[in-house]
N, C-alpha and C positions, 0 to 999 in steps of 0.2 A: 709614232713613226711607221708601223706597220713592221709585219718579217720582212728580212732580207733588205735593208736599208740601212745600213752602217756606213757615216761616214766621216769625214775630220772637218768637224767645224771651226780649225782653227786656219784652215788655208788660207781664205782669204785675208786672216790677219797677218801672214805670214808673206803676202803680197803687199799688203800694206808698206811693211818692214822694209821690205825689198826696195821698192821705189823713195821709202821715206830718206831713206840711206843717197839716192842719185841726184835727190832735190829736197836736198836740207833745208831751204827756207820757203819751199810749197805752199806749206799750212801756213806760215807767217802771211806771205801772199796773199791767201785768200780770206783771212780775217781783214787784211783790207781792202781786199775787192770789193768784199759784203756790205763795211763798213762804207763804200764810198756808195753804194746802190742810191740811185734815183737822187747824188749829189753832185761828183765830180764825173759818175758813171749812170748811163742810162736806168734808168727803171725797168725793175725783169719782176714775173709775178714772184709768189710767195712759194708756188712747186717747183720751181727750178731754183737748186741750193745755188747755180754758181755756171753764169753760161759758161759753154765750152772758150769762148773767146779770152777769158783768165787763166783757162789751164795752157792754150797757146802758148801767153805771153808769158805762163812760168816756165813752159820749154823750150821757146827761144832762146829767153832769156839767161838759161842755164846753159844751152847749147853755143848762144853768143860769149860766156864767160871761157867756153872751153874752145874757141874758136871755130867753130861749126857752123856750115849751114846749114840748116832742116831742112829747106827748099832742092838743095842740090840732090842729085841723084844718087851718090853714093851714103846719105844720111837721111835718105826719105823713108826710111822704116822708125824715124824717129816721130815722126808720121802720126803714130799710131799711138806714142806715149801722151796725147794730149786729149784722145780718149781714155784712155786710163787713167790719168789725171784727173779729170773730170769724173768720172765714176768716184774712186778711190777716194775725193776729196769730200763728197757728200757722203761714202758710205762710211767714214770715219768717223763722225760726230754720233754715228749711233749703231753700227756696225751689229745688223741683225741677219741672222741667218736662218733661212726658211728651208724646213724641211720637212715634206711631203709627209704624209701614209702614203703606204707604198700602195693601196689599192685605189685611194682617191687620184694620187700622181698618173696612176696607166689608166682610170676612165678621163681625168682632165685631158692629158695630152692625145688623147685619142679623140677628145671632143672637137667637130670640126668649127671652123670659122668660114661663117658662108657669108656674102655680102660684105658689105661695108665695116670695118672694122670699128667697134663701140667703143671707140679712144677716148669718147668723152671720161669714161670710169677709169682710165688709167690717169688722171688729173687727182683722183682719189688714191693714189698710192701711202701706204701705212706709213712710208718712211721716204727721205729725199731719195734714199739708195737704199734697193734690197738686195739681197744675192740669195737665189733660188739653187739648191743641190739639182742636180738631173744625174742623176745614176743610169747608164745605160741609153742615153740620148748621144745620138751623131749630128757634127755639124762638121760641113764640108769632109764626111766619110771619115771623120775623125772622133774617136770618143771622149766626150765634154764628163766632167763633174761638176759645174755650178756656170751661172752667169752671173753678172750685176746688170741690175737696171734702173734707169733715173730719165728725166725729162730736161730736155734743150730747150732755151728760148734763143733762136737767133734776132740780138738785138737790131741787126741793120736789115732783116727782113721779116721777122716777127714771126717767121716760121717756128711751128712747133715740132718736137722730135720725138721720137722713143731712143735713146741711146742704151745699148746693148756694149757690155764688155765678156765674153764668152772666154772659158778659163777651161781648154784641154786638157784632158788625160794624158800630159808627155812625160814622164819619170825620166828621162833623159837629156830632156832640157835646162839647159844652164839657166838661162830668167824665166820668170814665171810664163807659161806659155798662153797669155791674155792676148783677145784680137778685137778691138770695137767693133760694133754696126750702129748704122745708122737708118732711123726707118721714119719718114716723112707721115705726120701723124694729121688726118683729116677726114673727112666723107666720102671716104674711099675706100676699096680694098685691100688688102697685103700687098696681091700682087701691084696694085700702085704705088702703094710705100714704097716697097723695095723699088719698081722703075724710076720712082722720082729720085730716090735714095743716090741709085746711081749713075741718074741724067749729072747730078751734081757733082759726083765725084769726077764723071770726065769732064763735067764742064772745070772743076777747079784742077784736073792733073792737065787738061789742055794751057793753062793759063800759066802753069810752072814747066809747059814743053815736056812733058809726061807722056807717053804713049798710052790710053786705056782702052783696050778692046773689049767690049762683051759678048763672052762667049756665046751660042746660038744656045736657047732653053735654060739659061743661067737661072735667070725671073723664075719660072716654073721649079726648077729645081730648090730654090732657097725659100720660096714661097712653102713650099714642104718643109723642110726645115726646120726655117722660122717657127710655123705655125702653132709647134710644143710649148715652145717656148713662150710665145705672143697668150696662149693659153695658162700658162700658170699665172704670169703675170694679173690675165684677165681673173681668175680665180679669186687671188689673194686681194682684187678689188671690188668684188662680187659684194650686193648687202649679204648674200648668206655663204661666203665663204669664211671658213672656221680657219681664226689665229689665235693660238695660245689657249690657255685654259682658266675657267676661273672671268675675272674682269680683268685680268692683267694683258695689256695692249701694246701692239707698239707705235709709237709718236716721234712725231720732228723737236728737238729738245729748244727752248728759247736760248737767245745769245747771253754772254755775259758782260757786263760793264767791267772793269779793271783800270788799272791807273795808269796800261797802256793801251787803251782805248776797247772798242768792244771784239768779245773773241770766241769761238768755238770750238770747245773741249773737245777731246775726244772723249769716245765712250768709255768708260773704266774697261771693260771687258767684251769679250763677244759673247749675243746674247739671240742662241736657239730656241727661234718661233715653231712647234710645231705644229701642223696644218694638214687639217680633216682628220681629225682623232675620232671624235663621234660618227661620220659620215662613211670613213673607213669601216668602220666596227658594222654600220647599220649596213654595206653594200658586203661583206661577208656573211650577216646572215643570208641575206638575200639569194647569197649565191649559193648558201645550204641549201633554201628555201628548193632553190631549183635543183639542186641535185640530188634531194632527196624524193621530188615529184619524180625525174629520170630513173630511180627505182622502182618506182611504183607505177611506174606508166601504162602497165595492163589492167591495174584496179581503178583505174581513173573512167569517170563518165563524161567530164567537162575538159574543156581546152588546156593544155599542158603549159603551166605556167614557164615562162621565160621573161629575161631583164630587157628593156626596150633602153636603145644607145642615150648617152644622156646628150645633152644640147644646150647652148646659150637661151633665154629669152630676156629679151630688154622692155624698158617702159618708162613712162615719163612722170614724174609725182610734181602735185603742186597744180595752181590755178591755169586753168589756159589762158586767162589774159594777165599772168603774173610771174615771178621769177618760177620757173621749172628748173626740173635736175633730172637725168635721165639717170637711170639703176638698169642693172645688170644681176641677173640671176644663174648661176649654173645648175641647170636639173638634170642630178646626179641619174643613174645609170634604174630604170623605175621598175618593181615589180611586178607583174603584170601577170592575174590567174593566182596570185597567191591569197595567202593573208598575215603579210608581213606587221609588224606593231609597230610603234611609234619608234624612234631612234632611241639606241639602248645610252645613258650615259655613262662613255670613261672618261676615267679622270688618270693621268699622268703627270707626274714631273716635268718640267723645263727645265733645261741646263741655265 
């Protein structure tokens, strides 16, 4: 995990709890959602655990038992429970918790995203649902300790999604203080996700007589934001971003047959991924490397070594006139003037 990174990997299970409690028959739900997939219910791919349009209908549904509108104005932050729903329901079945070296977490989020965003490798996520710790990250000037994140397939437009469920630092908050995003995933950049994101949001609050303004520089402002976050993500689906130690991985678990038809367990326990353990260890020396040249800089005859910012680089494997896969590479933070060695290897426990 690196120093100074202590955090509770049980929170998000403790969200779980929380909502499990508001919508008793959730999970029942969405064992048959899945089970109805591409029968009574369109066909969605195999990376989206469970479009968002099932978690809707379990909180309507729950909302219509208690005599509620979700559409009306005074219960439209109910809104907001059908992205968490959504999240919550895919990260339950395996409910893994990622969490950073603390030196790998500040060069990832520092690493920029320029151009079009390489959404293709987020199709490759380790699990339906991850939730990333961010220790020390602000969204909307507020401080975050984790997100979740999972992939949408909009059945009646086929749109694909990054769905974000972002989990504040509020200690004073009676429910868990969770906010979805939504980010419109294509050959495009952030800043387009996010405009398409919320072309759609006013087109769907226009259509419920919703008022939605955007504020002037919103786009720019959350494109910043976002961008940490959009980043770790990108990491933990990098070929060479480092999960776990050992061969030990995390995976989508297969459904199970039963004699009430087919179902998805949860996971026995939460289970702490940690991530850039070696790559951590190899950008500390590194940063010896150079602070020890900073000492010696008057006996030096050559260029004074220093780390060059690290960067994405993508590329396509496979035949050009045959099925291709595009991969994604993070090149971590390079030393540059030294003579650094091969990555040192540690080895750590997993909770």
């Amino acid at each position: 995990m690196g120093p100074g990174m202590f955090w509770d990997p049980m929170r998000p299970k403790r969200h779980l709890e929380y909502y499990s409690k508001f919508y008793s028959s959730a999970w029942k739900q969405v064992d048959r959602f899945r089970a109805a997939r591409g029968k009574d219910l369109p066909f969605w791919p195999e990376w989206c655990f469970m479009p968002l349009a099932g978690a809707y209908a379990i909180v309507s549904a729950e909302a219509e038992s208690q005599g509620i509108d979700i559409t009306s104005q005074e219960h439209r932050p109910l809104i907001n429970d059908v992205g968490i729903i959504g999240a919550l329901a895919a990260w339950r079945v395996t409910q893994g918790v990622y969490r950073f070296d603390s030196d790998v977490y500040r060069a990832v989020i520092d690493t920029p995203i320029t151009g079009d965003i390489p959404h293709n490798v987020l199709f490759s996520l380790p699990e339906w649902c991850v939730y990333i710790e961010t220790p020390g990250l602000q969204v909307y000037g507020t401080p975050t300790v984790g997100f979740f994140a999972h992939l949408e397939h909009d059945a009646n437009t086929n749109r694909k999604e990054l769905r974000l469920v972002v989990d504040f630092d509020m200690p004073d908050s009676k429910a868990p203080p969770l906010h979805p995003v939504a980010l419109h995933l294509g050959t495009w950049t952030l800043r387009e996700s996010i405009d398409r994101a919320m072309a759609e949001t006013q087109k769907q609050s226009s259509k419920l007589g919703v008022e939605f303004n955007l504020e002037p520089g919103l786009s720019e402002h959350l494109q910043s934001e976002y961008s940490a976050l959009v980043s770790l993500l990108l990491y933990i689906c990098a070929v060479n971003g480092e999960i776990g130690v050992g061969n030990r991985r995390p995976f989508n678990p297969r459904p199970t047959k039963t004699k009430k038809g087919v179902r998805m367990f949860p996971a026995p326990k939460v289970t702490v991924w940690d991530v850039g353990v070696r790559m951590g260890a190899a950008l500390r020396m590194a940063a010896e490397a150079v602070s020890e040249a900073d000492g010696t800089e008057g006996q030096r005859s050559g260029p004074r070594p220093h780390v060059r910012r690290a960067h994405w680089h993508g590329y396509w494997l496979g035949p050009r006139d045959g099925d291709r896969m595009f991969a994604l590479k993070w090149l971590s933070p390079i030393l540059v003037g030294g003579s650094a060695d091969d990555m040192p290897v540690t080895i750590r426990p997993v909770e």
